[in-house]
N, C-alpha and C positions, 0 to 999 in steps of 0.2 A: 115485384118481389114478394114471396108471400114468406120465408123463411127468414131472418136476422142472420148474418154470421158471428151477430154477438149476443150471447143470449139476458135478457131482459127479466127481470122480475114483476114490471106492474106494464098495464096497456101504455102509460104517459111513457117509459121509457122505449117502450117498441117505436112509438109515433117521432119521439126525439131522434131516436136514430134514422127511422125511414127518413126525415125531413132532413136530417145531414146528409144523407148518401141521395137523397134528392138534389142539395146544392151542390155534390159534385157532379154529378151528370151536368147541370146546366154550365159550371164551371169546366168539364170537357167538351160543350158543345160550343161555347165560345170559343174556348185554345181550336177546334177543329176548322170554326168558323172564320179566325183570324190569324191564318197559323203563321205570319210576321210579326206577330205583336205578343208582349209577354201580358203574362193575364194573371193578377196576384188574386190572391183568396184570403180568407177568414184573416184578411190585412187591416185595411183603412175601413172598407166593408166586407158585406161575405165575398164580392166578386167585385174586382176593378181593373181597368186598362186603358191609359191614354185620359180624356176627360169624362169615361163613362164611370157610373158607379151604381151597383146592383147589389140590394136588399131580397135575399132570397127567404120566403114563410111558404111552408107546407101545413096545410089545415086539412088533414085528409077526411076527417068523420065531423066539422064545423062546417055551420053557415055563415055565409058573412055578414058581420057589422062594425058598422063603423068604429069600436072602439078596441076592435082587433085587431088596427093597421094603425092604432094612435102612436104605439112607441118608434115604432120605423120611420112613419110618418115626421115626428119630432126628430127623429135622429136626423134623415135626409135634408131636412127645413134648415137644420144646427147647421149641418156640414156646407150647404149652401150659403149661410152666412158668412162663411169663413174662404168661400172659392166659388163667386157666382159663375165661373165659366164651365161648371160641372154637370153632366148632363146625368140625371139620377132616373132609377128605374126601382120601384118594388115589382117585382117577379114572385105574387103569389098566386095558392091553390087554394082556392075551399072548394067543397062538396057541394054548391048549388049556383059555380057562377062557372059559365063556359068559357072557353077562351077569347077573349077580346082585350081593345086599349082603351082605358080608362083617363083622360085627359079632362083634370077637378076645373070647377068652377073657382070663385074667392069664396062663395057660399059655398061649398062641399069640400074647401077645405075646411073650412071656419069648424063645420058640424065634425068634424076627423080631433086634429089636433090639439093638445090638453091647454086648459087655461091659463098655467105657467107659461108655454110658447106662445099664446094670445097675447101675453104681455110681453113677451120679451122680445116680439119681432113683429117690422114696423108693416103697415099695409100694404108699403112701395114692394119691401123686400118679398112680398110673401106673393105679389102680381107677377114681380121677376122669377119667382121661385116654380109656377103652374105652367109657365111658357119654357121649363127647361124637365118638366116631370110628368111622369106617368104610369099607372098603376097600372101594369100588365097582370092581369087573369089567364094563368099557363095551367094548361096542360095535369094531368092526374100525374102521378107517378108510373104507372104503367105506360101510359102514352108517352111521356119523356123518356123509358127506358127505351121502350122501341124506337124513338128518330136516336138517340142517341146512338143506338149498334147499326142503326144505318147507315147515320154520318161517317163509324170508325168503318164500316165494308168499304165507302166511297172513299174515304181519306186514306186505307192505306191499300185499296185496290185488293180486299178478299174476294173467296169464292163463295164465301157461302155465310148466314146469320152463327154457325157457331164458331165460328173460328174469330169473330168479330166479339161473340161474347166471352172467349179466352182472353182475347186483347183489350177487353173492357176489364174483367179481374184484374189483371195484374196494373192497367191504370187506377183502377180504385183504391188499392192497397195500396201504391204510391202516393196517392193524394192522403190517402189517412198517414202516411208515413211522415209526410212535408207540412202536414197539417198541425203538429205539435211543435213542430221546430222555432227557431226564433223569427220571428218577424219577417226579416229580410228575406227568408229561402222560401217564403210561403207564394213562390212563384213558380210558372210553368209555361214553356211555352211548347209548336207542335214540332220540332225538333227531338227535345226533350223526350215528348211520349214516344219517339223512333227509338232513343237511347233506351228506355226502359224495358223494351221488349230484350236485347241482351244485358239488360241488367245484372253484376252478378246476387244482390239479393231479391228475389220475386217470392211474396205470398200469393195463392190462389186458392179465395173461399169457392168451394163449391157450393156450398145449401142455399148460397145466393141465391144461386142459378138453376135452382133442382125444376123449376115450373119450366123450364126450356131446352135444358138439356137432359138426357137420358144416361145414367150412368152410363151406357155403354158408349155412347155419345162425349162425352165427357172423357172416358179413357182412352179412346182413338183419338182424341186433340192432345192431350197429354204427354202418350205416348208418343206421337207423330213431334211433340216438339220438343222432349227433354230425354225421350229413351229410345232416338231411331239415329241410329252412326250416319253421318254424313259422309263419312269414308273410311275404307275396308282397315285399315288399322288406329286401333284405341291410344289415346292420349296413355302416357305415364304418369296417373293422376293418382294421390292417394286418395279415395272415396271414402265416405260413411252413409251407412245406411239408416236412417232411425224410422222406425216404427212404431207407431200407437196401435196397442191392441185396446181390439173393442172387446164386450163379454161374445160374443156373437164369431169371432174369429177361431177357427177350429187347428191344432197343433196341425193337422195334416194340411192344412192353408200356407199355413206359416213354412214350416218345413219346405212346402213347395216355391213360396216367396226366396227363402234362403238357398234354397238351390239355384233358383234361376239366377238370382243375383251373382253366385260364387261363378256360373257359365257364361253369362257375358261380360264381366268388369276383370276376373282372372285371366292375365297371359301369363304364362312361365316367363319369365327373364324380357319382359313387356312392361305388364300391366299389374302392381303387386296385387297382394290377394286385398279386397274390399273389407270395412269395417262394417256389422253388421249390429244396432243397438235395438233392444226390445221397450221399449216404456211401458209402464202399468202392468207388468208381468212379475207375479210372484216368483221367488226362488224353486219352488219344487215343481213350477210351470214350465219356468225356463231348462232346468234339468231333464225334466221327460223330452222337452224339443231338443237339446243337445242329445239324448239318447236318440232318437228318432233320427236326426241328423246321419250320425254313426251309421246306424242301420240301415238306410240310405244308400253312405258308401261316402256321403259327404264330409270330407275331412277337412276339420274347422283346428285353431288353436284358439284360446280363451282366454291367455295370459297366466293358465297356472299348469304346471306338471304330474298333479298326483291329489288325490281329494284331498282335502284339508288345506292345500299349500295357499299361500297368501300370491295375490293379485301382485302380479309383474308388469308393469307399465313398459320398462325398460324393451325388457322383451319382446310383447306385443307391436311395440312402435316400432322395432325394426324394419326397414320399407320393404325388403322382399325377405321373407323368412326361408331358412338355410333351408327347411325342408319340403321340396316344392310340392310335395304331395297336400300337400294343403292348400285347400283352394276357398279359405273363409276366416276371418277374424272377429271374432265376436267381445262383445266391451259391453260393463255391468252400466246399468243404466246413469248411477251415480258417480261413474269414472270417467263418463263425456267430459265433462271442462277439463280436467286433468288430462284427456286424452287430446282436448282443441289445445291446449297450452305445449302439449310436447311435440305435437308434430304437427305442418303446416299440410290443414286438407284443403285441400285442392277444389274438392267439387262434395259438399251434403247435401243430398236428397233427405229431406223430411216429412213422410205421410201423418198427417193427423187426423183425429175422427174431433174431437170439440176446438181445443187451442194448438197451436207450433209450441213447444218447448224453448224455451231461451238457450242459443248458446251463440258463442263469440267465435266465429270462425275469419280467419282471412280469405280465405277463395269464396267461389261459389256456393251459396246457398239458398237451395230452392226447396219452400214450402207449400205443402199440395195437402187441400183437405180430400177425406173420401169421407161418404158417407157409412161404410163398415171398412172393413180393414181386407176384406176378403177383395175389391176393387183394384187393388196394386195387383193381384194376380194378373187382371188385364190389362195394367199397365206395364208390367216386366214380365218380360217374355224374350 
């Protein structure tokens, strides 16, 4: 991955993240590899299941020495003392050692582990300790990303490397999701990642992924899995549309986005008319695309009647508006929570170009980066 989906201010924090979204890979390459057994994370260690226990370091621009596996080292030796039937693993990377197992001597441990554990743990314990451990040298990142999207092609029988790297997003953004939560939920097993693919909340970073997949690439997976009818009549769903405009998105983009929208989500006396939210759009922005709109032919309501009139929630929220020639509902950017609070949406689509916007929805909602905003064109359609 050569992009962050979280953007970083100094190199230490780019490498911190890489080395996170490192441990999950190896943490979905177990659940894939054991897919009966439940497999906890950033729990008792970074990765455990049954009597294994896994120490995951990413050193991607270090070389190794010894005193840069002392603290894991110490930790593993700790946790050993307290449950000798544990079979412990460090699962790291540096930059000059290739992949192999590393199986210490009492001499290499001795030269590892800090003075204070010299003392505090007896000779016997620490000979039991080298016959239950071993330093595995894995893999770069990039090489673990690839067995990883291969595992998920095999594990859930795709066609092809990018539809396995859609199904890697949306597992990753649930592991960062599960990964704050209390303790106990910091589990996963490969059940689980079945459930997730109809999840109804899914983030999916794109810029992860921008070294493999092709924008256009990217929006035929998208599209094929969140904006293609499985059958000839649409659900009676209230929808919202949100969109981040980038500087880069042209009102005749936009206009075209809002059209297409108001033609597949609008049935008369069906499907009411869709919610349609702008972010990062000035007022006298937004007023040219509502004129544009008009001229069009595209008849939207806004929740006001006449310029100057104050913002009608009431109104707007109606589920099918009395005048069906309306085929679009548009809401001020700052009226979303007020507008998730009055009425239950059913199904939000949210395209973002940096972060997803926070909002509290009960139904469905699916978040989808694009790298400019002009890309929803070829995903709605």
């Amino acid at each position: 991955m050569d992009k962050m989906s979280t953007t970083v201010g100094d190199e230490g924090g780019y490498y911190a993240i890489k080395g996170f979204l490192y441990q999950f890979d190896k943490t979905l390459i177990e659940v894939m590899s054991n897919p009966k057994t439940q497999i906890a994370f950033e729990n008792q260690q970074d990765i455990n299941y049954e009597n294994y226990v896994l120490q995951v370091k990413h050193k991607e621009t270090q070389k190794y020495a010894a005193h840069k596996i002392r603290k894991p080292v110490d930790g593993l030796l700790g946790l050993f003392s307290q449950d000798s039937s544990k079979k412990l693993c460090l699962y790291c990377h540096f930059a000059d050692k290739i992949p192999n197992d590393w199986h210490l001597t009492l001499v290499e441990l001795d030269s590892i582990i800090s003075p204070s554990a010299k003392s505090q743990y007896k000779m016997s314990l620490c000979e039991q300790f080298i016959s239950s451990f071993v330093v595995r040298f894995s893999e770069d990142y990039q090489t673990q990303f690839e067995q990883t999207i291969k595992l998920i092609r095999e594990s859930f029988t795709l066609k092809d490397d990018e539809e396995a790297i859609l199904y890697h997003a949306i597992f990753r953004s649930k592991l960062l999701d599960r990964s704050i939560k209390p303790r106990p939920q910091r589990r996963i097993c490969f059940q689980e990642l079945r459930s997730f693919l109809e999840d109804a909340e899914v983030t999916v970073f794109q810029a992860s992924y921008s070294k493999y997949l092709t924008a256009e690439k990217y929006a035929k997976l998208i599209k094929r899995r969140y904006f293609t009818f499985s059958a000839p009549n649409i659900e009676n769903f209230q929808r919202l549309f949100l969109i981040e405009c980038d500087p880069t998105f042209t009102r005749v983009d936009l206009v075209e986005v809002a059209s297409r929208i108001a033609r597949k989500y609008f049935r008369k006396n069906k499907s009411p008319q869709p919610f349609l939210a702008i972010r990062n759009a000035a007022d006298n922005y937004l007023n040219q695309v509502k004129r544009d709109l008009f001229d069009k032919g595209v008849r939207f309501f806004d929740g006001t009647y006449f310029d100057g009139d104050r913002f009608r929630m009431e109104d707007l929220a109606i589920k099918h508006l009395p005048d069906a020639t309306f085929t679009l509902r548009i809401v001020p950017e700052n009226e979303l929570s007020h507008l998730a609070r009055t009425i239950d949406l059913q199904e939000v689509y949210q395209f973002f170009v940096s972060s997803p916007a926070e909002l509290a929805v009960s139904g469905r909602h699916i978040r989808l980066q694009v790298r400019k905003t002009e890309e929803v064109l070829r995903i709605i359609s």
